[in-house]
DRENTORLUM-905076 format. One record per residue (C-alpha): residue in three letters; x, y, z. Coordinates in steps of 0.05 Angstrom, whole numbers, plus 5000, padded with zeros to 4 digits. Each point is the difference from the previous one (the first is absolute). Layout:
ALA / X / Y / Z
...
//
This chain:
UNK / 4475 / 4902 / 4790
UNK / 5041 / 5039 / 4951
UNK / 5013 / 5077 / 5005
UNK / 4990 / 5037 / 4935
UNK / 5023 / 5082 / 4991
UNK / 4967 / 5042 / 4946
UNK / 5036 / 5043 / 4955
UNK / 4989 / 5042 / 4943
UNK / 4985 / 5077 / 4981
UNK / 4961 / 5046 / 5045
UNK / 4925 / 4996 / 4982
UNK / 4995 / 4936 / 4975
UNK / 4959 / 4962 / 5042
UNK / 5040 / 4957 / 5044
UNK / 4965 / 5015 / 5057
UNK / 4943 / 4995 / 4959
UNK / 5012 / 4931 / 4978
UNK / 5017 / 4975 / 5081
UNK / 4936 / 5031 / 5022
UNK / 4963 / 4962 / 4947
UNK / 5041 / 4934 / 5004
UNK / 4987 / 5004 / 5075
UNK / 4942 / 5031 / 5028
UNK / 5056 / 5047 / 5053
UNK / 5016 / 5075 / 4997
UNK / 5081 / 5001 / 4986
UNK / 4997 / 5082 / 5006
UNK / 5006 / 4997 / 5079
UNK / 5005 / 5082 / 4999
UNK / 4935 / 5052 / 4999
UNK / 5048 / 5040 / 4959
UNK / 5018 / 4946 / 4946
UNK / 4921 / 4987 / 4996
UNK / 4989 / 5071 / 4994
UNK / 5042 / 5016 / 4938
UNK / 4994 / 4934 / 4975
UNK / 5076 / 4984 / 4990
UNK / 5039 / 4945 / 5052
UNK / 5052 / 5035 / 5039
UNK / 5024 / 4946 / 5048
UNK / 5005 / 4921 / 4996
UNK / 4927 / 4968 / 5011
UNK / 4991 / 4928 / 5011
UNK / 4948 / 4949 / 4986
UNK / 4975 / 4924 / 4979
UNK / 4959 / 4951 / 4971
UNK / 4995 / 4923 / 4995
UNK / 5016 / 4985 / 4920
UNK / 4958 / 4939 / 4964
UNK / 5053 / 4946 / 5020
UNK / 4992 / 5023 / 5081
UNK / 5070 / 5042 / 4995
UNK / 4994 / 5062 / 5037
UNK / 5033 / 5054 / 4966
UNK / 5017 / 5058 / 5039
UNK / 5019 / 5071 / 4963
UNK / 5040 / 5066 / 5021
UNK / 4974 / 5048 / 4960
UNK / 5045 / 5062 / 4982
UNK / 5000 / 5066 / 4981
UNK / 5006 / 5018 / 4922
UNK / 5020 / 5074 / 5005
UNK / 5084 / 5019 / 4991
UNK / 4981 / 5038 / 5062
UNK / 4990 / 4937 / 5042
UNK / 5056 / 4953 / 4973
UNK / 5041 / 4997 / 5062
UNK / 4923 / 4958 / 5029
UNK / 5001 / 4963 / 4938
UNK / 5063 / 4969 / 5013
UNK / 4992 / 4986 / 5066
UNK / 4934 / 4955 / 4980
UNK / 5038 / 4966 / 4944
UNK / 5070 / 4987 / 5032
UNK / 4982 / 4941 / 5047
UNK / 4949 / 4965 / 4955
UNK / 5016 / 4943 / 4953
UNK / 4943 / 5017 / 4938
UNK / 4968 / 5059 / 4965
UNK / 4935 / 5013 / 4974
UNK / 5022 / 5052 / 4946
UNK / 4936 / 5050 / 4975
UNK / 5003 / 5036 / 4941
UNK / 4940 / 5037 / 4974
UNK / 4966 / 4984 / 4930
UNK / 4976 / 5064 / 4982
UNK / 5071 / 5031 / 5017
UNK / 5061 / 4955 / 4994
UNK / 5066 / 4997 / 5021
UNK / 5012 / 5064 / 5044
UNK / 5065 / 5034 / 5044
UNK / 4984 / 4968 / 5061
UNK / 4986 / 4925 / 4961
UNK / 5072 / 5015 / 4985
UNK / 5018 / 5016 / 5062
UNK / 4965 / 4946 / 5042
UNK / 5035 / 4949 / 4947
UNK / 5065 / 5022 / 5015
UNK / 4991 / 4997 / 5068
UNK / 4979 / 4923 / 4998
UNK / 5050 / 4987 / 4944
UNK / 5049 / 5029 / 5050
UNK / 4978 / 4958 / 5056
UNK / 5006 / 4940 / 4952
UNK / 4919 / 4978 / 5015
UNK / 4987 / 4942 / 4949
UNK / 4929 / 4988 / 5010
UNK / 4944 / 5055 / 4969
UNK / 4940 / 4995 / 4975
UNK / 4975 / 5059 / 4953
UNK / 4934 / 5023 / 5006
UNK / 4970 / 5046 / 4947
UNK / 4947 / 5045 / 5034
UNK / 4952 / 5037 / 4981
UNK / 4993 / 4957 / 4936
UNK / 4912 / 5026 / 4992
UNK / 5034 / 5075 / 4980
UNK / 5043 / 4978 / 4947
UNK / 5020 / 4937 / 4962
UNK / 5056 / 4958 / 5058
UNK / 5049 / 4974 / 4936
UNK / 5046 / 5059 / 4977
UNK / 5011 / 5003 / 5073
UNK / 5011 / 4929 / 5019
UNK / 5052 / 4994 / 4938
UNK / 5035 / 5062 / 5026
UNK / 5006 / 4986 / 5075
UNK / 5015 / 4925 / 4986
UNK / 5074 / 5025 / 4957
UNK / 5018 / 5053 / 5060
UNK / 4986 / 4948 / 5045
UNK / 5037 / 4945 / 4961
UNK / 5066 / 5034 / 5001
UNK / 4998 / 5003 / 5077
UNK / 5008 / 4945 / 5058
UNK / 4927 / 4985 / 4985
UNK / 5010 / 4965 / 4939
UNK / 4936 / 4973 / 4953
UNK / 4943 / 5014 / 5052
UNK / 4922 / 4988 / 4992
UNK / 4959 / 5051 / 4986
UNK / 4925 / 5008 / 5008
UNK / 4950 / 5054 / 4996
UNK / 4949 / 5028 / 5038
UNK / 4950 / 5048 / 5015
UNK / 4985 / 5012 / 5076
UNK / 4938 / 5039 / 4977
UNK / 4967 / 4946 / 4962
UNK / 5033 / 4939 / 5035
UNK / 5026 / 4974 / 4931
UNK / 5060 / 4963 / 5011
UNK / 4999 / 4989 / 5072
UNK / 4997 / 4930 / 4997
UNK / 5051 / 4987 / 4956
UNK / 5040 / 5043 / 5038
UNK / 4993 / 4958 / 5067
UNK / 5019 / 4943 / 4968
UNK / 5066 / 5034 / 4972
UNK / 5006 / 5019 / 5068
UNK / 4998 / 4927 / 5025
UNK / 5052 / 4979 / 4941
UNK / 5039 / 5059 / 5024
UNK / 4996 / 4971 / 5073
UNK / 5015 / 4925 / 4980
UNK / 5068 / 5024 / 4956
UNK / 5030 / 5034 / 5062
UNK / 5061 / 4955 / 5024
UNK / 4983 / 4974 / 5071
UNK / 5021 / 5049 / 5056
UNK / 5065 / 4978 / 5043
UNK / 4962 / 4996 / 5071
UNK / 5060 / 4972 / 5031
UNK / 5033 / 5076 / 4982
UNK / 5011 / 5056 / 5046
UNK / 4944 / 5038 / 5009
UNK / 5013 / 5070 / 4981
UNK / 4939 / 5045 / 5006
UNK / 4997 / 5067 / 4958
UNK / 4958 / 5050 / 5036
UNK / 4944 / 5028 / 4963
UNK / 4953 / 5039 / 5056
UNK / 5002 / 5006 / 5071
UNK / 4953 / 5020 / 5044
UNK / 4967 / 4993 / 5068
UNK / 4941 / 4957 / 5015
UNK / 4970 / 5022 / 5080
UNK / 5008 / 4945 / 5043
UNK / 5051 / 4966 / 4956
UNK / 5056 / 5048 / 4987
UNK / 5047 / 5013 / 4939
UNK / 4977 / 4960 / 4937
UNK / 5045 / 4989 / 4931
UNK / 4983 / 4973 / 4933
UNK / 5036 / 4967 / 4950
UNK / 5008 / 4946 / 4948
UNK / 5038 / 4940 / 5035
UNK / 5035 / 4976 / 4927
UNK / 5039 / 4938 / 5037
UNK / 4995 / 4958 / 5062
UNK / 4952 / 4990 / 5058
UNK / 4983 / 5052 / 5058
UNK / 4956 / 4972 / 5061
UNK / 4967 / 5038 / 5056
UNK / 5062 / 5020 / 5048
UNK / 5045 / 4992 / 4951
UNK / 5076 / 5024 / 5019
UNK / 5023 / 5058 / 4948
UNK / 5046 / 5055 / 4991
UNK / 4981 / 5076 / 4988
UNK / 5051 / 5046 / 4992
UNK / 5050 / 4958 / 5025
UNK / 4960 / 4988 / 5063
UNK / 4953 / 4941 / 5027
UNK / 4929 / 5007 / 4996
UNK / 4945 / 4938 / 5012
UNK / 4935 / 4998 / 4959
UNK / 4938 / 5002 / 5042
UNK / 4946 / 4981 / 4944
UNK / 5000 / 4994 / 4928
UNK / 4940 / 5015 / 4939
UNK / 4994 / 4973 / 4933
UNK / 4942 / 5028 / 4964
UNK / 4969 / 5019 / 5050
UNK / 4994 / 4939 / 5044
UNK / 5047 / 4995 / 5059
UNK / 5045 / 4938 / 4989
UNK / 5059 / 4967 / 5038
UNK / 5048 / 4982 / 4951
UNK / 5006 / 5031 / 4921
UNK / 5027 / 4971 / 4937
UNK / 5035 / 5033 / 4948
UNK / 4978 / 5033 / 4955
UNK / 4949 / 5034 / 5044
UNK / 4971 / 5070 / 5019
UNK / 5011 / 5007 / 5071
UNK / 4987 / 5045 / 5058
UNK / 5050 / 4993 / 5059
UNK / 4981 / 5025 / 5074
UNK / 5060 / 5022 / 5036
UNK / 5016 / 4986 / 5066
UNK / 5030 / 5059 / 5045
UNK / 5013 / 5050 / 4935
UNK / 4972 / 5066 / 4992
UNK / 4977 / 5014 / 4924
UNK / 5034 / 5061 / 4997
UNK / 5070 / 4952 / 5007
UNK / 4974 / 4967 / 4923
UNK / 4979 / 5018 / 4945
UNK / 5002 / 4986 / 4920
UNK / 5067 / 4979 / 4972
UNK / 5020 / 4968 / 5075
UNK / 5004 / 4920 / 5007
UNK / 4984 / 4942 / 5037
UNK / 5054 / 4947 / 4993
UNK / 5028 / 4939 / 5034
UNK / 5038 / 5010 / 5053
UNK / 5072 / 4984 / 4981
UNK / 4990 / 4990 / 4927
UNK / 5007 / 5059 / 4970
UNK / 5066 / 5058 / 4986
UNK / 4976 / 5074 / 5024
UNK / 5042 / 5041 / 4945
UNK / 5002 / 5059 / 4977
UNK / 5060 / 4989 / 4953
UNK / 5000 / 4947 / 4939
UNK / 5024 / 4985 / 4943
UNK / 4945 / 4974 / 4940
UNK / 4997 / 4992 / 4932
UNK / 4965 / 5050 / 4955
UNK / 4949 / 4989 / 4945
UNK / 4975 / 5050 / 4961
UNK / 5038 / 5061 / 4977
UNK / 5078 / 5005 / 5008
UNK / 5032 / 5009 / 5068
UNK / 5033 / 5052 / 4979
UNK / 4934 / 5032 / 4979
UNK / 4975 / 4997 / 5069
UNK / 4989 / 5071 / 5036
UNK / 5038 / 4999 / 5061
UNK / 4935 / 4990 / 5048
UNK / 4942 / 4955 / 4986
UNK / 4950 / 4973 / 5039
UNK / 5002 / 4925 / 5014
UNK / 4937 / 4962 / 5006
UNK / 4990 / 4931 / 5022
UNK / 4935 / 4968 / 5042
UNK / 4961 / 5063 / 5016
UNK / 5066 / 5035 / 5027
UNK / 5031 / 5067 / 4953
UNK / 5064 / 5025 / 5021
UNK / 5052 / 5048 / 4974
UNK / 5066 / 4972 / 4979
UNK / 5058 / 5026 / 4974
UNK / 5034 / 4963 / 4939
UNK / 5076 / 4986 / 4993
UNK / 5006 / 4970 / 4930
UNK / 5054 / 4935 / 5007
UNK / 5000 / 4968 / 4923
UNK / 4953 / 5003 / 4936
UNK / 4943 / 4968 / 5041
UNK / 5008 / 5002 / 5078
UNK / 5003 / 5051 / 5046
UNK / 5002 / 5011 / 5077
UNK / 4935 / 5033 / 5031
UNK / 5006 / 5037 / 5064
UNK / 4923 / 5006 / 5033
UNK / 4984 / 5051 / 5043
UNK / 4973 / 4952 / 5055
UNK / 5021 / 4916 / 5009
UNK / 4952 / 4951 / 4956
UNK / 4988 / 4931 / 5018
UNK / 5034 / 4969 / 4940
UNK / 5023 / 4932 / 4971
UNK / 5048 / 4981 / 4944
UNK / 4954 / 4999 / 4940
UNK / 4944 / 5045 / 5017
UNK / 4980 / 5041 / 4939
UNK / 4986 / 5076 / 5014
UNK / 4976 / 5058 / 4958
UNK / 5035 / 5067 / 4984
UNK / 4966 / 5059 / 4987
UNK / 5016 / 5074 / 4984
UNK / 4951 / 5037 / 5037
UNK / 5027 / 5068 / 4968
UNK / 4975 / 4976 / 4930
UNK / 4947 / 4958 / 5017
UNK / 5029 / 4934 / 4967
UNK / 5032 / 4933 / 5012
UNK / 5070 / 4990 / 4980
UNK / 5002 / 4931 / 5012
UNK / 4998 / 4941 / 5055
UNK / 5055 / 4964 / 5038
UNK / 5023 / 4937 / 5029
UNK / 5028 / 4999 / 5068
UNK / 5065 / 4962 / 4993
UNK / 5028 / 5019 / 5067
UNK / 4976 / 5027 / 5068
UNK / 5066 / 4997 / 5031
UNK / 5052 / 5039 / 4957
UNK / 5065 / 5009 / 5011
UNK / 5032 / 5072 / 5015
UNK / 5030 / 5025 / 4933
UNK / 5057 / 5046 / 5038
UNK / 5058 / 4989 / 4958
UNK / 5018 / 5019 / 4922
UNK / 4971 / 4951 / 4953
UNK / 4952 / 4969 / 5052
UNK / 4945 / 5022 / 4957
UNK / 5019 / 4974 / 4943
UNK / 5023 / 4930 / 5034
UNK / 4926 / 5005 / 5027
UNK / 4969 / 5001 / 4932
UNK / 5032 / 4942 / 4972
UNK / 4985 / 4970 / 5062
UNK / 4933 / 5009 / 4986
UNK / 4994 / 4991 / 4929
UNK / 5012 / 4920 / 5019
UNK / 4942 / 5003 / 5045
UNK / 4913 / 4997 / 4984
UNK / 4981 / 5009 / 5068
UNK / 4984 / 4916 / 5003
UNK / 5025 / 4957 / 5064
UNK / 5066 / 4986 / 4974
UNK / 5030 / 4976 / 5076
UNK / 5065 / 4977 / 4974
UNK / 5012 / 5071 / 4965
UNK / 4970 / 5036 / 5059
UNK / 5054 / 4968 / 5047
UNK / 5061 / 5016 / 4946
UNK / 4980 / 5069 / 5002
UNK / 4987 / 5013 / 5074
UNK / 5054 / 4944 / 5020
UNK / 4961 / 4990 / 5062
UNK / 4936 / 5012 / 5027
UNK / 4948 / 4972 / 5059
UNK / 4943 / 4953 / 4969
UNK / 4946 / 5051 / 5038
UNK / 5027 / 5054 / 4960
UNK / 5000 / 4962 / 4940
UNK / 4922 / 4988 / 5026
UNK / 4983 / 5072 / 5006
UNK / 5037 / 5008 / 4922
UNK / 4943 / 4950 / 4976
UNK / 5047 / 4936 / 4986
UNK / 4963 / 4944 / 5036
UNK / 5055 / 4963 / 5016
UNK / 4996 / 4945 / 5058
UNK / 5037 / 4987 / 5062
UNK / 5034 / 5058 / 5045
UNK / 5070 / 5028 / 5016
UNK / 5048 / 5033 / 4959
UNK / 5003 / 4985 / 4921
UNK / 5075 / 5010 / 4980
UNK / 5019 / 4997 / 4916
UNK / 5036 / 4938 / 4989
UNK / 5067 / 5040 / 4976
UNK / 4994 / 5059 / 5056
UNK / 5001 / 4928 / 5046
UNK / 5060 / 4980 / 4969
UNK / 5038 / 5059 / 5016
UNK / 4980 / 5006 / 5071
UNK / 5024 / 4926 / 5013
UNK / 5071 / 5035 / 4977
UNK / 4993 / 5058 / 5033
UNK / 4977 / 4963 / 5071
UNK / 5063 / 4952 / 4989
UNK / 5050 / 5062 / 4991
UNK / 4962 / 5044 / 5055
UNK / 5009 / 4935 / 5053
UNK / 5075 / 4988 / 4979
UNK / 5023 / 5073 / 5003
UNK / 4959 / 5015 / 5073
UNK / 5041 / 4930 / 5023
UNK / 5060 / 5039 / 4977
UNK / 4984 / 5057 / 5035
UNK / 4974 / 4973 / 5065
UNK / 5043 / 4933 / 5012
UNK / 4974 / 4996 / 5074
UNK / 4927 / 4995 / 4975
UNK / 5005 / 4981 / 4926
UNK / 4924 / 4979 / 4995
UNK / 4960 / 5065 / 4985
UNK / 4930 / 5003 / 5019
UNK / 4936 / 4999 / 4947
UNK / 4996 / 5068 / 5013
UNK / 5062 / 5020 / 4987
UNK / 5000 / 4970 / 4940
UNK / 4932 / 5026 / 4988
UNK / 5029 / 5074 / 4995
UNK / 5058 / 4981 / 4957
UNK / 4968 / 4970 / 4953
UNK / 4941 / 5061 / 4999
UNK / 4944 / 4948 / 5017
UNK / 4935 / 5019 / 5035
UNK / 4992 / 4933 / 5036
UNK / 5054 / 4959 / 5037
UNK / 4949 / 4941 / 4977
UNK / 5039 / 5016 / 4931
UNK / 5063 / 4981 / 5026
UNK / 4975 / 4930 / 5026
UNK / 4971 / 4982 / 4932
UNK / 5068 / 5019 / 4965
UNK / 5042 / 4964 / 5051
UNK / 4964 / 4938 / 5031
UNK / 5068 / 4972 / 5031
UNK / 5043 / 5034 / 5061
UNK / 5020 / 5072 / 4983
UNK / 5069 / 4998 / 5035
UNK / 5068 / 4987 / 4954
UNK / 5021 / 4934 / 5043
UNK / 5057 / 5038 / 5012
UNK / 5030 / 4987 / 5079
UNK / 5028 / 5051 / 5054
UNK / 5057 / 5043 / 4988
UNK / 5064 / 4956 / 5024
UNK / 5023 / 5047 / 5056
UNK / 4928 / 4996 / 5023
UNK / 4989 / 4928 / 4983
UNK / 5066 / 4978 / 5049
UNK / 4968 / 5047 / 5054
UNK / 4945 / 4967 / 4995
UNK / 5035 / 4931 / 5002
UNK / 5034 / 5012 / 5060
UNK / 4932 / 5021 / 5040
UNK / 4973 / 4931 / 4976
UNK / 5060 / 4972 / 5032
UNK / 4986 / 5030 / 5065
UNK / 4934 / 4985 / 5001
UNK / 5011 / 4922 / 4983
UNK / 5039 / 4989 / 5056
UNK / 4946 / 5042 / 5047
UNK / 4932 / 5008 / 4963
UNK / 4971 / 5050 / 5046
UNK / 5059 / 5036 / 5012
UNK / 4990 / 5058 / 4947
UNK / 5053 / 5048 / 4988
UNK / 5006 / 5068 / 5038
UNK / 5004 / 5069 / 4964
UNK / 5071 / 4998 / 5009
UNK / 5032 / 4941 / 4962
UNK / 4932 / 5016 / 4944
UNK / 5045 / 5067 / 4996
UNK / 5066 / 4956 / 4996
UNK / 4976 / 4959 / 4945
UNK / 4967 / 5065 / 4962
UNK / 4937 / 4978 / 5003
UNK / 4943 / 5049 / 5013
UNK / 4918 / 5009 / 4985
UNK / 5011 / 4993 / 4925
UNK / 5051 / 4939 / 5002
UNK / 4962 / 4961 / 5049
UNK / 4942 / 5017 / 4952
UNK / 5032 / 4972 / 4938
UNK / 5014 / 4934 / 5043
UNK / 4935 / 4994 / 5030
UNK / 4970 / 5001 / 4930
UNK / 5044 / 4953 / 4967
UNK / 4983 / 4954 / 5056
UNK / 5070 / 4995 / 5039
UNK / 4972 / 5042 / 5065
UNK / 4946 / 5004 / 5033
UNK / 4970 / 5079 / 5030
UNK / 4962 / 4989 / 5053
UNK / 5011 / 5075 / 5031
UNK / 5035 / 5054 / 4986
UNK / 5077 / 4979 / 5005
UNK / 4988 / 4922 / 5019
UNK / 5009 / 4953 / 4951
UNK / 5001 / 4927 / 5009
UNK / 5002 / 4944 / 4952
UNK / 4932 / 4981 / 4951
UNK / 4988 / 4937 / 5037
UNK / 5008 / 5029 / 5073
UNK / 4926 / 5009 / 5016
UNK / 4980 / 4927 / 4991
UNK / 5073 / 4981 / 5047
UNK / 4967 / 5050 / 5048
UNK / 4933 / 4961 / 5002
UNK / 5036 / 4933 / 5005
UNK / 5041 / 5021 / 5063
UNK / 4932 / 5039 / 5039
UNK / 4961 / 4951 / 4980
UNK / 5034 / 4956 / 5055
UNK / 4996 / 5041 / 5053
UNK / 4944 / 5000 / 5053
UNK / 4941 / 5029 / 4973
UNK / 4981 / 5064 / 4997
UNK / 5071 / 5033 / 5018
UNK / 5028 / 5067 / 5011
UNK / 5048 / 5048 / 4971
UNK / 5053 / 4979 / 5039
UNK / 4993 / 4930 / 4988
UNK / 5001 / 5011 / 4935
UNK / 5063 / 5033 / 4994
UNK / 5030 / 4949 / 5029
UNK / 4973 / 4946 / 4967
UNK / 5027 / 5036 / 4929
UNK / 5061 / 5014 / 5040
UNK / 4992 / 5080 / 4976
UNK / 4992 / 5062 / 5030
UNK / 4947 / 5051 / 5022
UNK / 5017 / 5039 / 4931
UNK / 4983 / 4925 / 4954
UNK / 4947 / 4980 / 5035
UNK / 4949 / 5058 / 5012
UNK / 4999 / 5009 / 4931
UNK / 4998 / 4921 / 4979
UNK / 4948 / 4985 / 5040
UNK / 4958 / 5062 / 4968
UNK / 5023 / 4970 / 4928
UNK / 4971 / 4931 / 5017
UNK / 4933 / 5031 / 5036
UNK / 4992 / 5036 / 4946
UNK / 5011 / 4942 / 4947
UNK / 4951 / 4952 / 5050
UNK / 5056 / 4957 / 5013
UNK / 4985 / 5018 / 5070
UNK / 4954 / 5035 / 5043
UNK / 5000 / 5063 / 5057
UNK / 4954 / 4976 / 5063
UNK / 4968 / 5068 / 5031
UNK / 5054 / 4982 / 5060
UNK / 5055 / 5019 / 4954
UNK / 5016 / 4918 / 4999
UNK / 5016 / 4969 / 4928
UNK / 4981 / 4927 / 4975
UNK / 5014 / 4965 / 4931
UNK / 4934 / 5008 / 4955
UNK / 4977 / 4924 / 4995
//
């Protein structure tokens, strides 16, 4: 399938032409049928000669209905562009070119209508130059009569050329559903339509609306119920637990996670001078129109802020229009979704040389030197398809931190000498990181300076090793700790270079005590008590209570329900 939008001058005969080229009523509304003039976007198909099904959104022609036009045109890859023989090029042809020459659409076909009222050349010479100068380029053109079914051949096969020039859809994209209609179907609940332009969506497929999860329930595709569509395909989309009245045109269905909610970007403006611009337009992309409010930045680029968040991606292409005189000023390219604040004097101006160097490509190198740092899911939700997870750092911005990590360790060693090794969080906040996982990339060895004990704290700590050589279990009261000047922070700073070992608060025995400990229990009578314990380590009360806990809890030994001990194995 292919999805094909009509455009061209009110009373032309688009709608004409799809209800001829497929047997189906496109006007959906009594009131569009009654005065003979489409007013909203009408849908239908037909199988072409080669077995391609083409499917068409047909749109209204009158300047009255624009906003509708563009939302049928802005998610669909190819146009069918009517003009009619026995009138010409018209406002609204003009118009409706614009619009797809803003949108940057490459593929039309232009189909001269009406062509048994008047002779089809002087108008197929005319629309072929306007439409030459646009995104369209050289198009074919055919004409027709719907009346007398003169041309209609020919103009399926164009159709079918039209089809087979498309470039393949990326079905391994995000899907991001424009809303077109929503409704309620009893029994079934809220309904959307769209055209899916890239990827795959399946029956209880996982997306995001508004932000929030919702499941699909069911899916359509012409009229057939389906479990998994293609793009580029019309397709209805039953919701699962949403009311209608929570959707509706210009909303969309994306992948969860793959997608930046914005309502501020920056973009690149074709079309008339930004300076040019009025100060509010209306931005349309997909089906959605929303106010924004332009800040010009340089000759060409400006930053948008939208009166409600967009689904966006770095190189979407968006229309502008000027709803107060009814014309298009020009399209844009999204070059970021993410800007930065411009707070201080000359940020503007940085800003738009900034992004004069940039097209709104995947340029990952550039995107890192400009944001320095940045998650690879963000950079996901931008639209760079990058692989792998975890942070993405710029190469020079890497560099630096290396320094700055180096300095930040040597001057918190300075600062602290009892505990000179600061923790990944610590260094986390100095360095203005938002993940200590940062800090282990830039630093793979030991964090701490290598640098030993104070000496008056270091010979303190000597002379409790000293004690405790000649009688291991013998651990040194508060007293002579107080003596020596050692308190909580000392005995800290020893037990974490290794000289001491904490096994409560305020007894401290040598590293390799606990294994000693094992050696001497393990001789005794098994299990034994307290008491023999004690004397076995030839300690007191005040050691061994809180030894024996320290080797229970390490498994070296274990607590019978009698309050006995025995060696573990």
């Amino acid at each position: 399938m292919f999805v094909v939008a009509t455009a061209g001058h009110v009373d032309h005969g688009k709608s004409t032409l799809v209800r001829a080229l497929t047997g189906m009523e496109p006007d959906r509304w009594a009131e569009e049928r009654r005065r003979g003039m489409t007013i909203d976007l009408g849908y239908a198909w037909t199988s072409l000669p080669s077995g391609a099904t083409a499917a068409f959104v047909d749109v209204p022609g009158h300047e009255r209905f624009v906003p509708n036009m563009l939302a049928g045109v802005g998610p669909v890859p190819a146009a069918m562009f009517v003009v009619a023989a026995d009138e010409g090029w018209k406002p609204q042809s003009a118009e409706h070119l614009a619009a797809l020459d803003a949108l940057g659409v490459r593929h039309a076909l232009l189909v001269v209508s009406r062509a048994d009222l008047a002779d089809p050349a002087r108008a197929t010479a005319e629309a072929l130059t306007h439409l030459a100068k646009t995104s369209l380029g050289p198009v074919e053109a055919v004409a027709v009569s719907a009346v007398t079914g003169a041309g209609l051949d020919e103009l399926r096969a164009a159709l079918d050329r039209l089809g087979a020039a498309l470039p393949p859809p990326d079905r391994e994209a995000p899907v991001r559903l424009w809303v077109d209609r929503a409704f309620t179907i009893r029994g079934s609940g809220t309904v959307v339509t769209g055209t899916l332009g890239a990827g795959r969506l399946t029956a209880d497929s996982a997306l995001e609306l508004h932000g929030s999860g919702v499941r699909v329930r069911a899916l359509q595709s012409l009229g057939a119920a389906v479990s998994t569509v293609d793009a580029v395909a019309r397709v209805a989309v039953n919701l699962r637990g949403v009311q209608h009245t929570a959707v509706s045109r210009g909303d969309a269905l994306v992948a969860p996670g793959r997608f930046v909610f914005t309502a501020l970007l920056d973009a690149r403006i074709h079309g008339d001078p930004v300076a040019d611009l009025p100060s509010t337009v209306v931005l349309h992309i997909g089906s959605a129109a929303v106010p924004a409010r332009v800040r010009p930045l340089g000759v060409d680029t400006a930053r948008l802020r939208l009166d409600r968040p967009l689904p966006l991606h770095l190189g979407d292409r968006a229309l502008l229009r000027d709803p107060g005189r009814h014309r298009v000023p020009g399209g844009l390219t999204v070059l970021d979704v993410a800007p930065p604040p411009l707070r201080r004097r000359g940020a503007a101006a940085a800003r738009a040389a900034e992004l004069s160097m940039m097209d709104g490509c995947f340029d990952l190198p550039g995107e890192l030197r400009r944001r320095r740092l940045i998650h690879a899911d963000d950079l996901l939700r931008m639209g760079f398809p990058v692989p792998g997870a975890g942070w993405r750092l710029d190469p020079a911005y890497e560099a630096e931190l290396r320094v700055r990590l180096r300095d930040e360790v040597r001057a918190y060693g300075e600062s602290n000498p009892l505990d000179p090794t600061p923790s990944a969080e610590v260094l986390r906040q100095r360095l203005g990181l938002p993940d200590r996982a940062l800090v282990a990339r830039l630093h793979s060895g030991p964090l701490g300076t290598g640098a030993g004990l104070p000496a008056p704290v270091a010979r303190a700590v000597a002379a409790v090793r000293t004690d405790l050589a000649a009688n291991p279990f013998a651990a040194p009261e508060a007293a002579r700790l107080s003596a020596l000047g050692l308190g909580p922070k000392e005995l800290g700073a020893a037990a974490k270079a290794g000289l001491l070992l904490r096994i409560a608060d305020g007894i401290v025995l040598l590293p390799d005590a606990p294994a000693a400990a094992v050696e001497r229990l393990a001789v005794l009578p098994q299990p034994f008590t307290l008491s023999e314990a004690r004397q076995a380590l030839g300690t007191t009360r005040r050691v061994a209570v809180p030894l024996l806990e320290f080797l229970h809890r390490r498994g070296s030994t274990i607590r019978l329900a009698d309050g006995r001990h025995a060696v573990n194995g």
